[in-house]
BANU-619204 format. One record per residue (C-alpha): residue number from 1; x negated, y, z negated. Coordinates in steps of 0.02 Angstrom, whole numbers, always signed. Each point is the difference from the previous one (the first is absolute). Layout:
! residues N
+------+--------+--------+--------+
: resi :      u :      v :      w :
+------+--------+--------+--------+
:  NUM :      X :      Y :      Z :
...
+------+--------+--------+--------+
This chain:
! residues 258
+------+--------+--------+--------+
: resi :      u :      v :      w :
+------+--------+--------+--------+
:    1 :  +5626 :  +7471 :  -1752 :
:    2 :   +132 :   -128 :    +45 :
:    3 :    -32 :   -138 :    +86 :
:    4 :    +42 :    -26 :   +166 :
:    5 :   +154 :   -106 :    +84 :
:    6 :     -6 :   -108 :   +131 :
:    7 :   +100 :    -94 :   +104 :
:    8 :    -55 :   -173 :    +68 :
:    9 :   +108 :    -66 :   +144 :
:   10 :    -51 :   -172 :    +78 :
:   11 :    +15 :    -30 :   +193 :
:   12 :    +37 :   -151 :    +64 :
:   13 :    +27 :    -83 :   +169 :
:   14 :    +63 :   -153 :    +65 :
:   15 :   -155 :     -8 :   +158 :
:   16 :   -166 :    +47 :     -9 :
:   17 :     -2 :   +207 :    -27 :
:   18 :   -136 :   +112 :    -38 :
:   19 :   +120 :    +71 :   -124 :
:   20 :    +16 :   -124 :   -139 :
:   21 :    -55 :    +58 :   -163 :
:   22 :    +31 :   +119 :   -133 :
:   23 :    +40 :   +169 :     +2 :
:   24 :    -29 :   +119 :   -123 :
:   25 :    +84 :   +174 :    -12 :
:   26 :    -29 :   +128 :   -135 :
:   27 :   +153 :   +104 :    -72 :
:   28 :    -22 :   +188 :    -14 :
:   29 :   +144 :    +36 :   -111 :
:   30 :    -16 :   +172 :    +29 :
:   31 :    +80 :    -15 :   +158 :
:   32 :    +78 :   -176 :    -26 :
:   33 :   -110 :    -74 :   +134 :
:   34 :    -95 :   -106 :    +58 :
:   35 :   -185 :     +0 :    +83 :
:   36 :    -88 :   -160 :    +93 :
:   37 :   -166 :    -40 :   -100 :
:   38 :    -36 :   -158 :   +126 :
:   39 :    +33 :   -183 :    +41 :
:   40 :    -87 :   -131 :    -88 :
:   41 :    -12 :   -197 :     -8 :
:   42 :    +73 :    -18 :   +185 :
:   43 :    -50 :   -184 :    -23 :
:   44 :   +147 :    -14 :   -126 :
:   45 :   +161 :    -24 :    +92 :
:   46 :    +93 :    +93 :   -172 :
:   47 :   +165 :    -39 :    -44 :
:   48 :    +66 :    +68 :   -151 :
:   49 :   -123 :    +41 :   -146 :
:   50 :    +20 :    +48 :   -182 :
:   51 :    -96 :    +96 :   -118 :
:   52 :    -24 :    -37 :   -157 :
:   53 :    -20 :   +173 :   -100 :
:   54 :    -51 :    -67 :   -182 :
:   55 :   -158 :    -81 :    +96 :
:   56 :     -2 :    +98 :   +148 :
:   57 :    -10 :   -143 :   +123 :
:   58 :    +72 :     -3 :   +181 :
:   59 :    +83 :   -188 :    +39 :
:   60 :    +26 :     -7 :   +211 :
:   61 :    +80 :   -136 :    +87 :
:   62 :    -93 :    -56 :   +146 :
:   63 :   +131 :    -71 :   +115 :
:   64 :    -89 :   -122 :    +94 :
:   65 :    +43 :   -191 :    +73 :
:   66 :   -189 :    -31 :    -58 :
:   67 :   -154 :    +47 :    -10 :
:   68 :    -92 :   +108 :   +147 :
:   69 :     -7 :    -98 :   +143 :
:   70 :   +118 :   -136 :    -58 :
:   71 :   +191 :    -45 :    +37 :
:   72 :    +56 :    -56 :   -164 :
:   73 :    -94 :    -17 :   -180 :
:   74 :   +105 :   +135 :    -95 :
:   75 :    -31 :   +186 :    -42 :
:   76 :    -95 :    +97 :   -148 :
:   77 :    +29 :   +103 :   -114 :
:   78 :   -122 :   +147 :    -35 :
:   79 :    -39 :   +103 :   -148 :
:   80 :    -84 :   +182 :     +0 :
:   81 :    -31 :   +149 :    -73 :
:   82 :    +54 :   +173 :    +43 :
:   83 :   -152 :   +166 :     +8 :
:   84 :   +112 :   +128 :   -101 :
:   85 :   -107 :   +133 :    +89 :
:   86 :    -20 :    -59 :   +181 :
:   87 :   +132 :   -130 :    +27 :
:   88 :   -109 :   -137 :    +65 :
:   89 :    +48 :   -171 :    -45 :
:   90 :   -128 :   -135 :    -51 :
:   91 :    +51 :   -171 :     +3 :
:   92 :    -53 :    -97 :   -165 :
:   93 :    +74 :   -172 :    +29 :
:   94 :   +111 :   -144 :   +113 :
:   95 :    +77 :   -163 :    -37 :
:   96 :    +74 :   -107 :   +122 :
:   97 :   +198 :    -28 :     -5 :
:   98 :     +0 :   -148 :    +91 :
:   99 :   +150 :    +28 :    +86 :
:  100 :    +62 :   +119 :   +142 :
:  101 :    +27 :   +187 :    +11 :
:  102 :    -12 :    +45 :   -164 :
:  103 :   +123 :   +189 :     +8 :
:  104 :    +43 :    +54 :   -160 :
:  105 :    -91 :    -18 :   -189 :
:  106 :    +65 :    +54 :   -160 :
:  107 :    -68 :    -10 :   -164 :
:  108 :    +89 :    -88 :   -164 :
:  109 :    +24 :   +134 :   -136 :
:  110 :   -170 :    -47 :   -110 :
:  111 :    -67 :     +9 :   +148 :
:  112 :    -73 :   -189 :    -15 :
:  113 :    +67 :    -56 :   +182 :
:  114 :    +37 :    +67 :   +144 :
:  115 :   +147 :    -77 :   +108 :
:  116 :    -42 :     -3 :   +198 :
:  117 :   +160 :    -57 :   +106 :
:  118 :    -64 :    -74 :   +189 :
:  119 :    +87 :    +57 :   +133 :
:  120 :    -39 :   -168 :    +97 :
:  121 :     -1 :    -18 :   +190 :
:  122 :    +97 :    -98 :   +126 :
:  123 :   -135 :   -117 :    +32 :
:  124 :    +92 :   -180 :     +5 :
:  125 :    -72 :   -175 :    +42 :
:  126 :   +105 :   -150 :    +55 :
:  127 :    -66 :   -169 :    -99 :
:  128 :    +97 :   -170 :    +14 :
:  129 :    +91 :    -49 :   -121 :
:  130 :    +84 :   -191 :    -28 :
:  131 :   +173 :    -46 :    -43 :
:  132 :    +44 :   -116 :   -118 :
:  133 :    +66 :    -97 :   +147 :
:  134 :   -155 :     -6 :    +88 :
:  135 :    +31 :   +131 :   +130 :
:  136 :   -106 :   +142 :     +8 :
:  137 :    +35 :   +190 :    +12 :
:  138 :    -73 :   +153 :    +19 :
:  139 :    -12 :   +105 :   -161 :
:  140 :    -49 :   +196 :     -6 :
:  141 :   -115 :    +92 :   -116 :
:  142 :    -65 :   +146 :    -33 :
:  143 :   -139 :   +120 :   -112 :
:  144 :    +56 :     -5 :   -177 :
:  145 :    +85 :   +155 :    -50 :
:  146 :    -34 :    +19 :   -189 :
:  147 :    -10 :   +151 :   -149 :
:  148 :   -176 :    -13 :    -45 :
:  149 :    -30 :    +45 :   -205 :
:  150 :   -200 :    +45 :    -26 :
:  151 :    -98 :    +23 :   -150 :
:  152 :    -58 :   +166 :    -14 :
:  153 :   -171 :    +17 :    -97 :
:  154 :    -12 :   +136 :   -163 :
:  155 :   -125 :   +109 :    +91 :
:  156 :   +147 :    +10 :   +149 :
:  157 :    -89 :   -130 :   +134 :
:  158 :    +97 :   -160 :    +58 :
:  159 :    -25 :   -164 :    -63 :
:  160 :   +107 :    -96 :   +124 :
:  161 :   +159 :    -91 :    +31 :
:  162 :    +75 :    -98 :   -140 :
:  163 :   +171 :    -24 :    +55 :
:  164 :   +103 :    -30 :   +144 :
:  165 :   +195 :    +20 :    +43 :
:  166 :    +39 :    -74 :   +139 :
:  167 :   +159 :    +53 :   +124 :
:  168 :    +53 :   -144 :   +109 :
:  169 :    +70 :    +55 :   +158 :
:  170 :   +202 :    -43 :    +63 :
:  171 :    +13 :   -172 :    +96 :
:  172 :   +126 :    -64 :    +90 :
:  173 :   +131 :   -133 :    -51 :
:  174 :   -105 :   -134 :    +36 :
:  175 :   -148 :    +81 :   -103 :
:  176 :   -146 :    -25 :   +138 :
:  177 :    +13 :   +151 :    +97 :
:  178 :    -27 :   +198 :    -51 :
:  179 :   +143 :   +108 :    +22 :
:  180 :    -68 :   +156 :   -104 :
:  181 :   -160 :    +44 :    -67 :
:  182 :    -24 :   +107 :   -154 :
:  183 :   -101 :   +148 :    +12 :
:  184 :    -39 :    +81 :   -157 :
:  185 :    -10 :   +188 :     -1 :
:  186 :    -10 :    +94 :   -172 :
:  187 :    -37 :    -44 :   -181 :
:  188 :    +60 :   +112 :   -140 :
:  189 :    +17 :    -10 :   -180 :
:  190 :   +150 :    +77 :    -88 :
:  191 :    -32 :   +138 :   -146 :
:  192 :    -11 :   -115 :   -123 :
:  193 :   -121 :   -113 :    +43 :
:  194 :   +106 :   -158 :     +0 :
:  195 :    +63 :    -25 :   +183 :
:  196 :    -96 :     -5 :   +196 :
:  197 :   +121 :     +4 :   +131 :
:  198 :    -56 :    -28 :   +187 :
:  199 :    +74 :    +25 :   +136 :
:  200 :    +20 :   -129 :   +143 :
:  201 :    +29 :    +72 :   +157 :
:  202 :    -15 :   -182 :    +89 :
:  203 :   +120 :    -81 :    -95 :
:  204 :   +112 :   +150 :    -44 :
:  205 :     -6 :    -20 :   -194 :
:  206 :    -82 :    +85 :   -154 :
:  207 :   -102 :   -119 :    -89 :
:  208 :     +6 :    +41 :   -194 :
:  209 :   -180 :    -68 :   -108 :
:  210 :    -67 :    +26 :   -193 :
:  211 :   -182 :    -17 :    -24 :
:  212 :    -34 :   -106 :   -172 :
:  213 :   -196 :    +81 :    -40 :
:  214 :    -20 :    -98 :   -130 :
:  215 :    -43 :   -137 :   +144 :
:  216 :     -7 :    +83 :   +145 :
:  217 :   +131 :    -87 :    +66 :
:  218 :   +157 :    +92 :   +112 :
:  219 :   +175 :    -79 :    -40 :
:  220 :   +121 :    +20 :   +148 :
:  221 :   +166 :    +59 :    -53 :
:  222 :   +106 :    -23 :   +144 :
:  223 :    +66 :   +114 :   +147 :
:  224 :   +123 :   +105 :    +75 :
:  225 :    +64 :     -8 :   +167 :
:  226 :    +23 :   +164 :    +91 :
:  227 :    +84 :    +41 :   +155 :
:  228 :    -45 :   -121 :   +150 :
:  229 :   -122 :    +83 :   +137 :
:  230 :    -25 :   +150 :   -112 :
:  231 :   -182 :    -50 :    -39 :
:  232 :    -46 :    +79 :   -173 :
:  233 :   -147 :    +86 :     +0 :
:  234 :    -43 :   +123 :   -155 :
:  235 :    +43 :    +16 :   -177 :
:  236 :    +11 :   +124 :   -135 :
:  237 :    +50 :    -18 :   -178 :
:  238 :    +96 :   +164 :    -92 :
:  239 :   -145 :    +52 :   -128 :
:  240 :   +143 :     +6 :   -104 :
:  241 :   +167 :    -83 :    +37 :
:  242 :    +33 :   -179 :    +23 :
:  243 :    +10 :     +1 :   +181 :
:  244 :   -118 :     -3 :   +141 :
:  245 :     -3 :    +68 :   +199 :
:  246 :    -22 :   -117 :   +143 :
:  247 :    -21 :    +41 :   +192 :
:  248 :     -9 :   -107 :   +157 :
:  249 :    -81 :     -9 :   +160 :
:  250 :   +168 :    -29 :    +96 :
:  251 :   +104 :   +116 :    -83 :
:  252 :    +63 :   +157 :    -38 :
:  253 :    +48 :     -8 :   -147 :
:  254 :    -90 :    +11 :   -194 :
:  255 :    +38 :   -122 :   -126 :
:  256 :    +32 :    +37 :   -201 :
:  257 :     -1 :   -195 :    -69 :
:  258 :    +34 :    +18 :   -220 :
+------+--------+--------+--------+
């Protein structure tokens, strides 16, 4: 008897909703449908997750400013395992991100570290800051807005954060107050292993990253400006081609970067 396929769809929601969660859905290929098995985890507020078949571990982003009850703090990231007969999830671990709205995690291709990109908020706080002629000014800042690379365990739990990338957000000329904030959306690996690409949708760019796992250490390669306004939102690489797909939330339009 083969084993049955599920589909697990996260829900999540910008206010408090009863709603939040995971879904799971099992696929009758017979008819190439789906049925509801049930909602579970509702105190997760799931972003994207990933599986990872060779262990058979679920990774879920929990999209949070902090934790329950509190403003700021960062998100999580989850870990659990799939019932191949009923569906039910079971949570087997958490680890702290320490920075906000974790949305997307992918793993490396050894499967070592997992890559978490922060979708950040808007949150900003005005400080003072002194000029070198003695005047003072006010200067803008905001949550850090970073690619998060964690050490994934051998039996498939997380060991934590080892590395940060940090995206620094647009300033104006006189480099004390905010004009654009990024806002990380997606994290994907190309075929091969060798290249993450995220994409931006606060600063209209696709950032471009390797991840060295001999130290656990991400090297930022640079980025690439798309249109202005467009707001980037998800990625895809061609499982075989050198190109990848790349929509927006403010336009029409697909785009096939090489």
């Amino acid at each position: 008897m083969s084993r049955k396929i599920f589909a697990v769809v996260g829900s999540f929601a910008t206010k408090p909703n009863p709603d939040k969660g995971l879904r799971v859905y099992e696929y009758e290929p017979e008819y190439a449908g789906f049925t509801f098995v049930g909602g579970f985890h509702p105190e997760i507020n799931a972003g994207q997750t990933y599986y990872n078949e060779e262990r058979d571990i679920l990774y879920i982003a929990h999209e949070a400013k902090g934790p329950d009850g509190e403003t700021c703090g960062g998100g999580r990231i989850y870990s659990g395992m799939i019932d191949h007969e009923t569906g039910q999830i079971t949570l087997i671990d958490d680890k702290e991100t320490n920075a906000t709205l974790p949305c997307y995690i992918r793993m490396t291709a050894s499967g070592k570290y997992a890559m978490v990109a922060h979708h950040g908020t808007r949150n900003v706080v005005t400080k003072i800051k002194y000029m070198e002629d003695g005047s003072s000014k006010a200067y803008v800042e905001c949550d850090d807005v970073v690619i998060a690379l964690m050490e994934i365990k051998e039996d498939g739990t997380i060991q934590g954060v080892c590395d940060y990338c940090f995206h620094e957000p647009d300033r104006e000329e006189n480099g004390i107050m905010i004009s654009k904030i990024p806002h990380l959306h997606c994290c994907e690996m190309s075929p091969d292993g060798n290249l993450f690409i995220s994409c931006d949708k606060g600063l209209d760019v696709i950032h471009r990253y390797h991840v060295d796992e001999d130290c656990g250490k991400i090297q930022y390669l640079g980025k690439t400006f798309v249109e202005e306004g467009v707001h980037p939102r998800y990625a895809k690489f061609h499982p075989m081609a050198q190109v990848f797909y790349q929509n927006c939330e403010n336009s029409l339009y697909i785009h096939v970067w090489q």
